[in-house]
C-alpha positions as CSV (number, residue, x, y, z in Angstrom):
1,X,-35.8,-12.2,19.9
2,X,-32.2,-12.2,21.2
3,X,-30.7,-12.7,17.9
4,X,-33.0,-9.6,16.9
5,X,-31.5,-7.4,20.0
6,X,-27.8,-8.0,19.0
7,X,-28.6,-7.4,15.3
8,X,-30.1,-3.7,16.3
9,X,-27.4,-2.9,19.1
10,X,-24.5,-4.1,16.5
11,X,-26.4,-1.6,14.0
12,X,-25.9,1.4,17.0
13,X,-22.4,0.4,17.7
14,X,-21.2,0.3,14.3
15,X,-19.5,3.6,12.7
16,X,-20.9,4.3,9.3
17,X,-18.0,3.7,6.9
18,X,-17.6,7.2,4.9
19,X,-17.9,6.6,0.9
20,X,-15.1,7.9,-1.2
21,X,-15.8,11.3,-2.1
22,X,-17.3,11.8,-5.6
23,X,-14.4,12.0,-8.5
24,X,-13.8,15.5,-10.1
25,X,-14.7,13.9,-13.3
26,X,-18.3,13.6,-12.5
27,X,-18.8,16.9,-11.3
28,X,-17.4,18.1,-15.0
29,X,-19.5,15.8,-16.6
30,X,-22.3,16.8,-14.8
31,X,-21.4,20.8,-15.6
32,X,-20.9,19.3,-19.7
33,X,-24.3,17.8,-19.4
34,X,-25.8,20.6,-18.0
35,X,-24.6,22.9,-20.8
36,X,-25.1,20.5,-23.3
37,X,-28.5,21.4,-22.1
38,X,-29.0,25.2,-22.4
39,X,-27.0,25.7,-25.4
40,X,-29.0,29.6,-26.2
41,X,-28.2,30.7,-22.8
42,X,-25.9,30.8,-19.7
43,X,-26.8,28.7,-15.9
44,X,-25.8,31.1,-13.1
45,X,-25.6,29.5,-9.6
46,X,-25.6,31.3,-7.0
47,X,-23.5,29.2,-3.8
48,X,-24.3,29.4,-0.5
49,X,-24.3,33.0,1.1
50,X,-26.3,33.0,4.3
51,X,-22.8,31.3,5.9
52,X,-23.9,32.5,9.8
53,X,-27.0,30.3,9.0
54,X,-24.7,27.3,8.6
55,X,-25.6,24.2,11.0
56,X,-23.7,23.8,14.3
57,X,-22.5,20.5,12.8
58,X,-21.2,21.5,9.4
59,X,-21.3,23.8,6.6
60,X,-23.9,23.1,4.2
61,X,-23.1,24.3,0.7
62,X,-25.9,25.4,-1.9
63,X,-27.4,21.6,-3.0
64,X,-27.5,22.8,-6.7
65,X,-23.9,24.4,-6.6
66,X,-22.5,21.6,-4.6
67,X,-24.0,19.1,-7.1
68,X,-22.3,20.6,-10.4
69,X,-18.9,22.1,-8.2
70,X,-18.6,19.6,-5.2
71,X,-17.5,21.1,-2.0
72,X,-15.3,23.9,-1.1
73,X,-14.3,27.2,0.4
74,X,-17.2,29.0,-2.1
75,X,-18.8,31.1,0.0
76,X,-20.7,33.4,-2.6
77,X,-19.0,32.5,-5.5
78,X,-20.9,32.6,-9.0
79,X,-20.5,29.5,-11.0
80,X,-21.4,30.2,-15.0
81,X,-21.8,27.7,-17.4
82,X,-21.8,29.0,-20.8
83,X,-23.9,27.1,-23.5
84,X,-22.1,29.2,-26.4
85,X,-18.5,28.9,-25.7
86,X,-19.2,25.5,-23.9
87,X,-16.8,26.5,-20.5
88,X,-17.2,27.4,-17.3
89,X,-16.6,30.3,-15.0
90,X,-15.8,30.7,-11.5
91,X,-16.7,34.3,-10.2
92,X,-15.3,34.2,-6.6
93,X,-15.1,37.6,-3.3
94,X,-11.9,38.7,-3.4
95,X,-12.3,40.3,0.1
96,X,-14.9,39.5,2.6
97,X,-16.0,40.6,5.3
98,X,-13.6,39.8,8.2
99,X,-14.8,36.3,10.0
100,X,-15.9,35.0,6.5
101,X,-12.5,36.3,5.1
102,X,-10.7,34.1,8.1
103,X,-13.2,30.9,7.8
104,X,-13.6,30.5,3.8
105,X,-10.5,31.3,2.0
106,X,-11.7,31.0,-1.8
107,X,-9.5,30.0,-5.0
108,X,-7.7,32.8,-5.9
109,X,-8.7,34.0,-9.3
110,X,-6.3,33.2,-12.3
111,X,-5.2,30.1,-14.7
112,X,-3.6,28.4,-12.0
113,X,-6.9,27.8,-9.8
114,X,-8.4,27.1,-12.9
115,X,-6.3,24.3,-14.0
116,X,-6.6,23.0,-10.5
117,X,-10.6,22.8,-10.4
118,X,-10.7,21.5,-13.7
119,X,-12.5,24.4,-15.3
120,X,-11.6,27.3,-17.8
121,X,-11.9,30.2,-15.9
122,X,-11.3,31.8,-12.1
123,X,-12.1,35.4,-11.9
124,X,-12.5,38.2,-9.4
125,X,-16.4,38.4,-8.6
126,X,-16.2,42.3,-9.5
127,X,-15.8,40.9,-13.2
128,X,-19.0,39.0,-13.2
129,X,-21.1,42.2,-14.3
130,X,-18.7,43.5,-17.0
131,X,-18.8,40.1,-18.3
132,X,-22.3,39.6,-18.0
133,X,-22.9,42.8,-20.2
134,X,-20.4,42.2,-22.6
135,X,-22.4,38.2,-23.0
136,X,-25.7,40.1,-23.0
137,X,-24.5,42.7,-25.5
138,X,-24.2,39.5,-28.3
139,X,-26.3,38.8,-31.1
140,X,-28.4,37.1,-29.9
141,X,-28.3,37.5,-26.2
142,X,-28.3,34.6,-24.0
143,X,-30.8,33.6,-21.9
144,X,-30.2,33.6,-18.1
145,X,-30.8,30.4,-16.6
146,X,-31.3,29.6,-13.2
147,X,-32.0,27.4,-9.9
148,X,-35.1,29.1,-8.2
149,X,-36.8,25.8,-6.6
150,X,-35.1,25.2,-3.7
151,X,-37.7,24.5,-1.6
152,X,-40.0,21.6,-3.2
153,X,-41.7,20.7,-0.1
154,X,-42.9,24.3,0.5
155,X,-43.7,24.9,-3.6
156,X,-45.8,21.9,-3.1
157,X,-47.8,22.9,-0.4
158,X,-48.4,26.4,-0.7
159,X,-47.6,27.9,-3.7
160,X,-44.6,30.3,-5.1
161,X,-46.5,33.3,-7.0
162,X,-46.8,35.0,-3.6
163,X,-43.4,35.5,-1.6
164,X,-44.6,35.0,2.3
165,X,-41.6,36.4,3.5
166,X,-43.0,40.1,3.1
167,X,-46.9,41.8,2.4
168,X,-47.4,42.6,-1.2
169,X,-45.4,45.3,-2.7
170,X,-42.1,44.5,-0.5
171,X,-39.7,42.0,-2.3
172,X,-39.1,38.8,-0.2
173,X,-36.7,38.7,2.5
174,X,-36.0,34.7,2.5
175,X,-35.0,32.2,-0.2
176,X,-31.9,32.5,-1.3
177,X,-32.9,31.4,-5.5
178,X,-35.7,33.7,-5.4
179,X,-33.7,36.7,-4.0
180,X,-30.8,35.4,-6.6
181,X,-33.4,35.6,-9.7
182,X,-34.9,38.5,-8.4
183,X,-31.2,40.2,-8.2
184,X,-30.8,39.5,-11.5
185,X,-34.0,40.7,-13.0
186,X,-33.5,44.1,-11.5
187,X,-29.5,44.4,-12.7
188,X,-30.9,43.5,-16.3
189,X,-35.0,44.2,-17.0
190,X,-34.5,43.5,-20.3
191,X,-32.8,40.0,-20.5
192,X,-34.7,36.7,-20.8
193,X,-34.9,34.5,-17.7
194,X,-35.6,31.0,-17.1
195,X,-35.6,28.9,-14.5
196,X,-33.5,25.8,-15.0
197,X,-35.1,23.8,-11.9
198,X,-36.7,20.7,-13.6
199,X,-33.5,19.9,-16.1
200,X,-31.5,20.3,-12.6
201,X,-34.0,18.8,-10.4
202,X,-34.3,15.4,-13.2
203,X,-30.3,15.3,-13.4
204,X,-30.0,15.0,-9.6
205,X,-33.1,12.9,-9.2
206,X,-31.2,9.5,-10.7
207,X,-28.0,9.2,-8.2
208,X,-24.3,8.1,-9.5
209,X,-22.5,4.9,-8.0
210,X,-20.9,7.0,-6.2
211,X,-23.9,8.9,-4.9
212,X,-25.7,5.7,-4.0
213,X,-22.1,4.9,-1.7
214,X,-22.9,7.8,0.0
215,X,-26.8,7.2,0.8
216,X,-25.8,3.7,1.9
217,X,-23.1,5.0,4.4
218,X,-25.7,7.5,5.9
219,X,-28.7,5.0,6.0
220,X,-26.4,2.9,8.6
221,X,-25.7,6.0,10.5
222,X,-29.9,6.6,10.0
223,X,-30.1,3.1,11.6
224,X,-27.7,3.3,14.9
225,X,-29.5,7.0,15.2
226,X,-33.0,5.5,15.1
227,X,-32.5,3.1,17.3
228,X,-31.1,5.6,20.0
229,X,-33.8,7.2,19.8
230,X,-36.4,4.3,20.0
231,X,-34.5,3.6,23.3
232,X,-35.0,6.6,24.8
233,X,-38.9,6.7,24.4
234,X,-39.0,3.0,26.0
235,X,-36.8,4.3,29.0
236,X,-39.6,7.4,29.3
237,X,-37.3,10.3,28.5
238,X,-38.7,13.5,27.2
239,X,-39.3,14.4,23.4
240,X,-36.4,17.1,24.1
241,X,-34.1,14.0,25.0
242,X,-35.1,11.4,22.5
243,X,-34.3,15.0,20.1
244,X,-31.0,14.8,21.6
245,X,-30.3,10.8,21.0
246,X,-31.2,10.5,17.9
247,X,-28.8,13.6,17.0
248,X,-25.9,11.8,19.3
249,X,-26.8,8.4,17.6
250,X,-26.0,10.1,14.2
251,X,-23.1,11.5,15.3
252,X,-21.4,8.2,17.2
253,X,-22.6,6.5,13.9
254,X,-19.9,8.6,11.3
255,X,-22.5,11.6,10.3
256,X,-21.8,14.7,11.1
257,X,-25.7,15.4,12.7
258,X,-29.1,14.9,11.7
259,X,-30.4,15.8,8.6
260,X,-33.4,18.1,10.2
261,X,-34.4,18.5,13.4
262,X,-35.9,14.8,15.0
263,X,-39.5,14.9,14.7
264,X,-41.0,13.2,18.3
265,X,-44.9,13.9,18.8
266,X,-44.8,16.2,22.0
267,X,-47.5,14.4,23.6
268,X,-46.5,11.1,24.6
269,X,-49.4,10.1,26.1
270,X,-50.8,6.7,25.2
271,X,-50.6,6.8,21.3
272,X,-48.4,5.8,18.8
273,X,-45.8,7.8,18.3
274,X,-43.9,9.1,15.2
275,X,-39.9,8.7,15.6
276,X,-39.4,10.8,11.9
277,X,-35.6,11.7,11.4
278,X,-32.2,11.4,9.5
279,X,-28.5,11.9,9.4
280,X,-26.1,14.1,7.6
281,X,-23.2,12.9,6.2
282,X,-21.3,15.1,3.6
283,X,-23.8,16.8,1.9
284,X,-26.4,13.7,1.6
285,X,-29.4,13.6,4.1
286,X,-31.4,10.9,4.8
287,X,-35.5,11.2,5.9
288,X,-37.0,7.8,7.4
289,X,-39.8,7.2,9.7
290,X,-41.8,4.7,12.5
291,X,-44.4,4.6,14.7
292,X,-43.5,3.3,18.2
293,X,-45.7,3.2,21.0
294,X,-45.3,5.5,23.4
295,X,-45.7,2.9,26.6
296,X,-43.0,0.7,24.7
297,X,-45.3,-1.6,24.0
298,X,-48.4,-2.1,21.4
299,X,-51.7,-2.1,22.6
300,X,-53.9,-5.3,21.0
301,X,-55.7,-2.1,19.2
302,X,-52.2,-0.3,18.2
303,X,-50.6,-4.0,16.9
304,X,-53.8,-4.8,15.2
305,X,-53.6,-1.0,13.6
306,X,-49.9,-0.7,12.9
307,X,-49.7,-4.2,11.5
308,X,-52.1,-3.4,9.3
309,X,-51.0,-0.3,8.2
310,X,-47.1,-1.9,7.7
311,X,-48.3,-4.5,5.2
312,X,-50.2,-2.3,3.2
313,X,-47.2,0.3,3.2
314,X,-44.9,-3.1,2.1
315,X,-47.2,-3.9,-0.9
316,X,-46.7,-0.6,-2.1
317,X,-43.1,-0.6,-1.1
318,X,-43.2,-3.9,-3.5
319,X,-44.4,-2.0,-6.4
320,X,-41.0,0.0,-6.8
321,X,-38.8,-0.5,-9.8
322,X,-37.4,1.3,-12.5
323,X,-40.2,2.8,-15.0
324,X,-42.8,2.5,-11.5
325,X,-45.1,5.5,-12.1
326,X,-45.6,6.6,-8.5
327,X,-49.7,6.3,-8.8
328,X,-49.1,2.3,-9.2
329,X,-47.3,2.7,-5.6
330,X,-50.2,4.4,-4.5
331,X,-52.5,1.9,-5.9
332,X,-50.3,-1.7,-4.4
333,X,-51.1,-0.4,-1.5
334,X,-54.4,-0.2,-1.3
335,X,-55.1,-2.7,-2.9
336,X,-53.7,-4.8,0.0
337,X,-55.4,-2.8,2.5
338,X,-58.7,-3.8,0.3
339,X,-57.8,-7.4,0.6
340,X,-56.9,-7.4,4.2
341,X,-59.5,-4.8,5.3
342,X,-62.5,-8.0,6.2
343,X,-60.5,-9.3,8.9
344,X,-59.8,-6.3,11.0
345,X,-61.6,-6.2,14.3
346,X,-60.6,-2.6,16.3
347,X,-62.2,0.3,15.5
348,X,-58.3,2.1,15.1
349,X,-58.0,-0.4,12.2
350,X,-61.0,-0.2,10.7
351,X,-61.1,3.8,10.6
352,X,-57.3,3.4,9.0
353,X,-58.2,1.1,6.8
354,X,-61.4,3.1,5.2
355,X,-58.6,6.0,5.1
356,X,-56.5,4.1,3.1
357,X,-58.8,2.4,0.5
358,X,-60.6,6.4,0.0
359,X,-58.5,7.7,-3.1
360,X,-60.7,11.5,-1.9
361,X,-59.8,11.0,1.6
362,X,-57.9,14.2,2.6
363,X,-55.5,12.2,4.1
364,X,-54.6,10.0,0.8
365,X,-55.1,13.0,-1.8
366,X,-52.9,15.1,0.0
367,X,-49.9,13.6,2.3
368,X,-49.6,10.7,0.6
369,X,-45.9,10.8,-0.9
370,X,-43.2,9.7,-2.7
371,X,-40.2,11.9,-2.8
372,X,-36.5,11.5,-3.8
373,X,-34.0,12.5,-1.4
374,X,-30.1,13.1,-1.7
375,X,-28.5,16.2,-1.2
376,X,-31.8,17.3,0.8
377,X,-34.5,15.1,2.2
378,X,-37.4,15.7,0.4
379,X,-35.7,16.9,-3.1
380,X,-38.4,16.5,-6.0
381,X,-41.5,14.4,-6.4
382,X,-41.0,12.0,-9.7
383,X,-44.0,10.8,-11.4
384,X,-41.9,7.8,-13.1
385,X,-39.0,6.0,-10.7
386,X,-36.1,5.2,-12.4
387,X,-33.3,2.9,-11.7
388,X,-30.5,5.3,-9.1
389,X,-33.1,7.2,-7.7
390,X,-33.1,7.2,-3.7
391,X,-36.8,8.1,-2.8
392,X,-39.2,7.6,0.2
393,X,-42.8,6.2,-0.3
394,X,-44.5,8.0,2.8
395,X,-48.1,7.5,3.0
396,X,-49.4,9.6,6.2
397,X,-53.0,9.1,7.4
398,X,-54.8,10.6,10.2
399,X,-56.8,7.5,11.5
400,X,-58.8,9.4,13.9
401,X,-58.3,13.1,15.7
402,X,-55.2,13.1,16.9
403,X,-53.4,9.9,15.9
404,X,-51.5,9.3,12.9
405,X,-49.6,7.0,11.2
406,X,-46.7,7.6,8.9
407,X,-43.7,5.7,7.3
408,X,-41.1,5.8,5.3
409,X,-37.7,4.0,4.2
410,X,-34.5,5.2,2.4
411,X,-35.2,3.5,-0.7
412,X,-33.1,2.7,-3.5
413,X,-34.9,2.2,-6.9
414,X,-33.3,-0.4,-8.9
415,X,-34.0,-2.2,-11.9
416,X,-35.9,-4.9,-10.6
417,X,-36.7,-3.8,-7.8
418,X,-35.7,-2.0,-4.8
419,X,-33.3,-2.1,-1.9
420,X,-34.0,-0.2,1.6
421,X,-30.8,1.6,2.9
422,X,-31.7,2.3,6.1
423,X,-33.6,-0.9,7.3
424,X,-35.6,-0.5,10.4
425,X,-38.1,-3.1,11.8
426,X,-42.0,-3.7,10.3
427,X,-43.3,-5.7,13.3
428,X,-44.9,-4.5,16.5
429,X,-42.4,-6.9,18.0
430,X,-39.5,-6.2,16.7
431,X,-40.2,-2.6,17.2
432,X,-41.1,-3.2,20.7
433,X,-37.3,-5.0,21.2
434,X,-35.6,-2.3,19.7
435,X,-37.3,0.2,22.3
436,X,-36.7,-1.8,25.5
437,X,-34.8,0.0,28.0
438,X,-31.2,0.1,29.0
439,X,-29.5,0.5,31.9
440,X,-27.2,3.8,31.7
């Protein structure tokens, strides 16, 4: 149990060691890919615009833009890749307005920036619309192609034929690729657009070496800021402050903040708690998740419950590898839940375990997850796991009113296998040493 203790506060001490930064090469082969794949029209992405919105900790560029440009002073630039002609244009403000002018200076436009981003064209953004006609005017016409799924987790849940950001007849005030499409539609009523999201959404989906450097170096900043925040629950803080740990824990670990907001249950009470967060580290975010009891220690009923729940969650953790249809992760696990289901004894188990082993169960049919994460934490849903992509298998239940159970790991899919990035302890034990309380 010692060893354990000094394996978790070496973890929290360590400063995540930063991955080289991705080569320019990859970004143009990802932009010569990307064309290679629209060859009848042109991808327009739009980068980030909303820059007082940024995030105390850093600036966080458009994920689609950043992906295919990498990172820069491109505050509303328009990147254009051109399936015809096969290059690529950078449409950037020449004047903005005066703090944005003073904290982004972009390229300036001309063959000079051009050579330097490895591209064929920097131009003035007040040429995008000239040019844009003068491509639309060809025989045939282009089609427009772009990014308009930004937000996956909301598309899944509820919907994107109805804008919620306005009543009908108003045009939506939030979303920056719906407002982007819908900019375009109204400039040019007659040309044919197309969202590019799933060819985007696929090419991100299966990470680079270089990508995977990057995941790695922010799961052991995910790890020191986990623990921080385990602490602070067993020392009795407030959700407010184990918010506030977590975010310093991903900060003294090399990140520049968390990825969202730490999610603590408000009500500490006498339940099991979910400690849900990440970290931020240039560009890549990672989502991870336990339950730890709010005393600091399991209850016979919690251990008995959580236990439970943690080996089922490992068979289907087990079933990960390359060509893995995500149902078959689904399935591992309850399939050990079936097998271990007998020998429970508390009703908390029991009630969890029919949960699980329902495939209708509301809980099962409609939380149960497995999502890729990377340059946001919840980026797509893949029905087939390939080798390179970073996901997270996060089957939440509601075992009875009021107390659930979630988990989740930064998970690398490989080809045999899989590899956990951001290893945080399984066993009420070792959970229960990780939370115990520090002298300050």
């Amino acid at each position: 149990m010692i060893r354990l203790r000094l394996i978790f506060v070496f973890a929290a001490a360590v400063v995540a060691i930063r991955a080289a930064d991705v080569a320019p090469a990859e970004f143009k082969a990802r932009r010569a890919e990307l064309i290679r794949r629209f060859p009848d029209g042109i991808v327009l992405l739009h980068a980030r615009a909303d820059w007082l919105q940024w995030n105390s900790w850093a600036f966080r560029e458009d994920p689609s833009f950043y992906y295919f440009f990498g990172g820069g002073d491109y505050i509303n630039s328009i990147l254009a890749l051109d399936g015809a002609s096969r290059e690529t244009w950078l449409f950037v403000p020449t004047k903005l307005s005066r703090m944005a002018d003073e904290f982004f200076p972009r390229p300036k436009p001309g063959a000079d920036s051009a050579a330097r981003l490895g591209i064929e064209h920097v131009s003035p953004w007040e040429e995008f619309v000239p040019w844009l006609e003068r491509r639309l005017a060809s025989s045939p016409p282009p089609v427009l192609y772009v990014d308009d799924t930004f937000d996956w987790w909301g598309k899944r849940r509820v919907g994107r034929d109805i804008p919620e950001s306005n009543p009908p007849g108003l045009d939506p005030i939030v979303d920056a690729q719906l407002l982007w499409r819908l900019a375009l539609e109204r400039r040019w009523p007659n040309a044919k657009l197309k969202s590019a999201s799933d060819v985007i959404e696929e090419m991100r989906s299966v990470k680079s070496p270089a990508e995977i450097e990057r995941m790695r170096a922010v799961g052991k900043a995910t790890v020191g800021a986990w623990l921080r925040g385990s602490i602070a629950i067993g020392n009795g803080d407030s959700p407010s402050q184990v918010q506030a740990e977590v975010v310093r824990g991903c900060i003294d670990n090399g990140a520049q903040g968390p990825s969202a907001w730490p999610e603590v249950d408000k009500s500490l009470g006498g339940k099991l708690l979910v400690l849900d967060m990440g970290c931020d580290l240039d560009h890549y975010q990672t989502d991870t998740c336990r339950m730890v009891p709010a005393s600091g220690h399991f209850s016979p009923e919690q251990k008995e419950a959580w236990e439970f729940y943690a080996a089922a969650y490992r068979a289907g953790l087990a079933a990960i590898h390359d060509g893995a249809r995500r149902v078959e992760v689904f399935d591992a696990m309850r399939r050990e839940a079936d097998r271990r289901k007998g020998q429970l004894q508390s009703e908390l188990a029991r009630k969890l375990a029919a949960e699980i082993s329902d495939p209708q169960s509301q809980s099962a049919s409609k939380n149960w997850l497995v999502h890729s994460q990377g340059l946001v934490t919840a980026e797509a849903e893949p029905e087939i796991l390939r080798a390179g992509m970073i996901v997270a298998f996060e089957p939440s239940i509601e075992a009875v009113p009021g107390q659930y159970f979630n988990i989740e790991d930064v998970t690398l899919v490989t080809k045999d296998g899989y590899e956990v990035l951001a290893p945080l302890p399984y066993d009420a034990a070792a959970i229960e040493e990780a939370m115990r309380p520090v002298k300050r």
